[in-house]
Every structure is written in structure tokens, then in C-alpha cells.
C-alpha positions, 0 to 999 in steps of 0.5 A: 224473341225467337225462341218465345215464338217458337214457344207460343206456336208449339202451344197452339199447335198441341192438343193439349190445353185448350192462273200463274201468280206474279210475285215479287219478294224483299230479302237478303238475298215449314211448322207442320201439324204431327199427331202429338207436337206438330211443329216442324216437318216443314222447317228448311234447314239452311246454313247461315253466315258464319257456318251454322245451320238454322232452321227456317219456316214460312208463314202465309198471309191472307190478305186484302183490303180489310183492316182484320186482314191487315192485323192478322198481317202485323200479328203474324209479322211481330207473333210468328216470324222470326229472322231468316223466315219467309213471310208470303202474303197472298192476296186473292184476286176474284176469277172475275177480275179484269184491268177494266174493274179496278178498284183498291179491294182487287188491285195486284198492287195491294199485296206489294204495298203490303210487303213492303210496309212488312219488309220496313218493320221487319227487315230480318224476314223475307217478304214476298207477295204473290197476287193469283186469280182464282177461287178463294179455297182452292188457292189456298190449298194449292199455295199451302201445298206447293209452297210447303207453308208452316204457319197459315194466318187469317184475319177475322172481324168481330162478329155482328151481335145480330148475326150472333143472335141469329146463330148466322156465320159469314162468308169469311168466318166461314172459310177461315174455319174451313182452312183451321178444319182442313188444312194440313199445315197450323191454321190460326185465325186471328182477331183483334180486340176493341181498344178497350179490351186489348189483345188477340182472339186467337183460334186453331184447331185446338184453341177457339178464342185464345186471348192474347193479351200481347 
């Protein structure tokens, strides 16, 4: 399974062809975008039980209480992570936010449920949850940047046909579109199909739309 994620993210990382967080973390105890094949320069290189050294990567999650972020969450759980990599979920919570306005959206406890659900299906993948107040954009930068994240992975939701009709974009397509723009490291948005299709709609910089059938 390792080596066909490798595989897969090298093709949609390639030109060619289309306040303080509180955290916690579950384990045993980066794929950074270059001019031609961006694929490793943030990738750890550690030394495992029996003396070899494998390289590691982590991959970011941005989630919250939608059901797109929660796929977005699995497909990079099952499609990009591999054994020994760190998979951080960060959930944002808004500037705003105080104990008194609790509700399932902003709850910190969101990203822990989360990680643990991932830790469950996965158990060979590091998990951590970090849960940070603050703009959606700006957090995002600096955890990238600080945390020398490989692999960032976004949910999207199917589009309105109105909004379609309207050439409207919405808030959150928007961001997405913003980090697959901006960001140095690989950006992928992901979207799952209705049943009757199946599959992912995968975006990059490079790639809008890529079905999926997996």
C-alpha cells in the first residue's frame, strides 16, 4: 500500500498530465512541492526497530463538523498516509469562540473524537489533534510552516447547481482554493461523489477534478 500512495501522490504532485493549541496525540511511542517532482523535501528520515532507516511524512487535516470534512479526513487516512507517518488534524476553532457559546461545530473536543476514530482504523499512523483559535487562513499558514506539513488535505462539498448557474463560488471553495494556490507544500481538495457515481473528485494545483474511482 505504500509504495501505490507514494505513487499516487507523485502524480498529482507533477505538472505533467492534467493562540496556543492544545493538542494530543495517539501512536507508538515532509512531500514538499519542487519545480519538477515535489515530492519529498519534508519527509523525516528515522531509524525503525530492526535498524533501517524509513522516511516519514505528515499529512494535515482540515476538519470540523461537516460530513466533506470528514471524507476528506478518511481519504487521506486510507489514500496518503502510510505506516509510521503523522496524520494531524487541525480543527479551527472561530476567534469568537468562548466555553459559554458551545455548540458541536466549535467544540475542542471535535478533533479529539476524530483522532481517535483515525487511531482506531489506522493504528500504524500517528495521530494528533491540534484544536487552535484563530482566522481560518492565517492558521493554516502558520501550522503548515511550523509543523513542516507534506500533505495538506481539504474537504469540499458538492456544489449548488444554482450557485453554478451563478458562477458563485462559496466561502469554503474558496479557502480551499486559496491554500491549493498559495501554499507551498501539496494542497489537495477532495470531494466525495454521490453513490450513484462513486469515487473522489480530487483537485491540486495542477489536477481540477480528478475522478477517483478508489
Amino acid at each position: 500500500m505504500s509504495s501505490s500512495n507514494s505513487s499516487f501522490l507523485r502524480q498529482l504532485s507533477s505538472k505533467q498530465g492534467c493562540n496556543k493549541p492544545t493538542s494530543k496525540r495517539w501512536g507508538h511511542g515532509s512531500l514538499k512541492q519542487i519545480e519538477e517532482g515535489m515530492y519529498n523535501n519534508n519527509m523525516e528520515k528515522n531509524q525503525n526497530e530492526n535498524g533501517l532507516f524509513v522516511m516519514k511524512k505528515r499529512v494535515m487535516v482540515v476538519v470540523d463538523q461537516s460530513p466533506h470534512s470528514k471524507h476528506a479526513m478518511m481519504w487521506a487516512l486510507t489514500h496518503v498516509t502510510n505506516k509510521a507517518d503523522i496524520l494531524t488534524l487541525l480543527h479551527i476553532v472561530s476567534p469568537n469562540y468562548s466555553e459559554n457559546d458551545y455548540n458541536s461545530s466549535s467544540s475542542p473536543y471535535l478533533a479529539t473524537t476524530l483522532g481517535s476514530l483515525c487511531k482506531a482504523s489506522k493504528p500504524e499512523v500517528e495521530v494528533e489533534a491540534l484544536v487552535i483559535q484563530g482566522p481560518r487562513m492565517a492558521t493554516v499558514i502558520s501550522q503548515v510552516k511550523k509543523l513542516e506539513v507534506s500533505v495538506l488535505v481539504l474537504g469540499q462539498k458538492k456544489p449548488s447547481p444554482f450557485l453554478n448557474c451563478l458562477c458563485f463560488i462559496s466561502s469554503k471553495d474558496e479557502f480551499v482554493e486559496r491554500c491549493i494556490n498559495n501554499l507551498e507544500c501539496l494542497t489537495i481538495g477532495v470531494r466525495k461523489q454521490s453513490k450513484g457515481v462513486g469515487g473522489y473528485l480530487i483537485s491540486t494545483r495542477w489536477h481540477k477534478n480528478f475522478w477517483l474511482l478508489a
